[in-house]
C-alpha beads as a LAMMPS data file, in Angstrom:
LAMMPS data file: protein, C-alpha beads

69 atoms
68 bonds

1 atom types
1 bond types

-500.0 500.0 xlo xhi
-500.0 500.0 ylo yhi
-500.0 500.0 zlo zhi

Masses

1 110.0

Atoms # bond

1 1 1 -9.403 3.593 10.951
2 1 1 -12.258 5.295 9.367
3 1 1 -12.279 6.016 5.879
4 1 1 -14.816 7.131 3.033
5 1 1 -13.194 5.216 0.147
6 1 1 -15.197 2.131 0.104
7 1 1 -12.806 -0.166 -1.618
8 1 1 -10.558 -1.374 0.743
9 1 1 -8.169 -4.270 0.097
10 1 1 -6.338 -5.825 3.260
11 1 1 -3.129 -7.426 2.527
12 1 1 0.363 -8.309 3.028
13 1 1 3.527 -5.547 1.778
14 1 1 5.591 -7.996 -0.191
15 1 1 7.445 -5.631 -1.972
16 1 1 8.846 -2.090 -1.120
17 1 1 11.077 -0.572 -3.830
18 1 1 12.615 2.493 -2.822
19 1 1 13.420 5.171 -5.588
20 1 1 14.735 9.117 -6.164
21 1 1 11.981 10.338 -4.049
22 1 1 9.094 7.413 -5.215
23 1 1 8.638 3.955 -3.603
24 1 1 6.187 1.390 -5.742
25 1 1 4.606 -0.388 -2.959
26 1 1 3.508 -4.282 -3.356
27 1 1 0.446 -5.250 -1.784
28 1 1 -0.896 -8.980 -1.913
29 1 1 -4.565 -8.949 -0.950
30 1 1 -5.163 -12.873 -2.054
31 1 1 -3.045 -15.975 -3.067
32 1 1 -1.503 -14.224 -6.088
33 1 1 -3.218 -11.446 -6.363
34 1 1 -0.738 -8.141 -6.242
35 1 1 -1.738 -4.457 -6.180
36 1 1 1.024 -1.920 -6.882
37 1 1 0.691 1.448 -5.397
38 1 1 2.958 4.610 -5.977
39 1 1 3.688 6.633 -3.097
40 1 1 6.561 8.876 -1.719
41 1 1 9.711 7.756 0.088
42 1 1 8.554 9.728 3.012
43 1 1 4.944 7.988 3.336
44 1 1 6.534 4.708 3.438
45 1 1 8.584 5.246 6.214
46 1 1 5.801 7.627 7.927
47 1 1 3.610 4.146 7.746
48 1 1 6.093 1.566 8.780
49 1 1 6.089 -0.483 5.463
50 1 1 7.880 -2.997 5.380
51 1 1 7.892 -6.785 3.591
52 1 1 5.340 -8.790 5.593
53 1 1 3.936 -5.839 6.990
54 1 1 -0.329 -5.668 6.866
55 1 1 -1.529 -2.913 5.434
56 1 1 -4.860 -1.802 3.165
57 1 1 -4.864 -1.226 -0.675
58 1 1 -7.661 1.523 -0.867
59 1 1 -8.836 2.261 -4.216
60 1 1 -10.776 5.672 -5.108
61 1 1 -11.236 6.407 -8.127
62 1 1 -7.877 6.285 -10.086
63 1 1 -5.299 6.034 -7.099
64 1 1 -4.481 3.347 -5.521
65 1 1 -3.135 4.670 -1.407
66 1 1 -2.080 2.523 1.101
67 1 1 -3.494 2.934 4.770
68 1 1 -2.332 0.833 8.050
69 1 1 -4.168 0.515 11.192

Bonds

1 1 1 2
2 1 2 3
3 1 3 4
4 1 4 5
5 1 5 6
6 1 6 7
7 1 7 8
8 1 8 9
9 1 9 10
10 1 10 11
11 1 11 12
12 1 12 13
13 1 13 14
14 1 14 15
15 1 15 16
16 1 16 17
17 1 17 18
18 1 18 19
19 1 19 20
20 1 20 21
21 1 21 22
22 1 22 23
23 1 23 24
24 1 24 25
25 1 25 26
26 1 26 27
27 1 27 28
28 1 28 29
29 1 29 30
30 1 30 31
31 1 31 32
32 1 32 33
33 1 33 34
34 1 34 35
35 1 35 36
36 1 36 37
37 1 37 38
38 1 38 39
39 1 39 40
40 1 40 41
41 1 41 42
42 1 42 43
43 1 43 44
44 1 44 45
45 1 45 46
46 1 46 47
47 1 47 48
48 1 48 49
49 1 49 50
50 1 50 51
51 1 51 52
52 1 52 53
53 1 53 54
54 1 54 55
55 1 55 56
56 1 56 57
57 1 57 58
58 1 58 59
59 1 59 60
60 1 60 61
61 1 61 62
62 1 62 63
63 1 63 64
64 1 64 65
65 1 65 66
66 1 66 67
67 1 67 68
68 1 68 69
């Protein structure tokens, strides 16, 4: 994965909560440290999150995304 953001966070997904059309993602990058990232419904499933799942908190700016190798 190559990416220009240069704040990149790997992790664990401990939390996917599912809403109308929004999912808040839970991301814990270090013993008890949680980033929470808002993303669609269809993103989540288009990346394969799921609880336990590793994935990347990458920060830019004001967002928060979530990326997956």
């Amino acid at each position: 994965m190559k990416i220009s953001a240069r704040n990149t966070l790997k992790g664990k997904v401990v939390s996917v909560e599912k809403g109308a059309t929004t999912a808040h993602v839970k991301i814990e990058i270090a013993d008890g440290t949680v980033i929470t990232s808002s993303i669609t419904n269809e993103a989540v499933d288009s990346l394969g999150l799921t609880v336990g799942s590793d994935a990347y908190a990458v920060v830019k700016s004001s967002d928060v995304m979530i990326a997956v190798d």
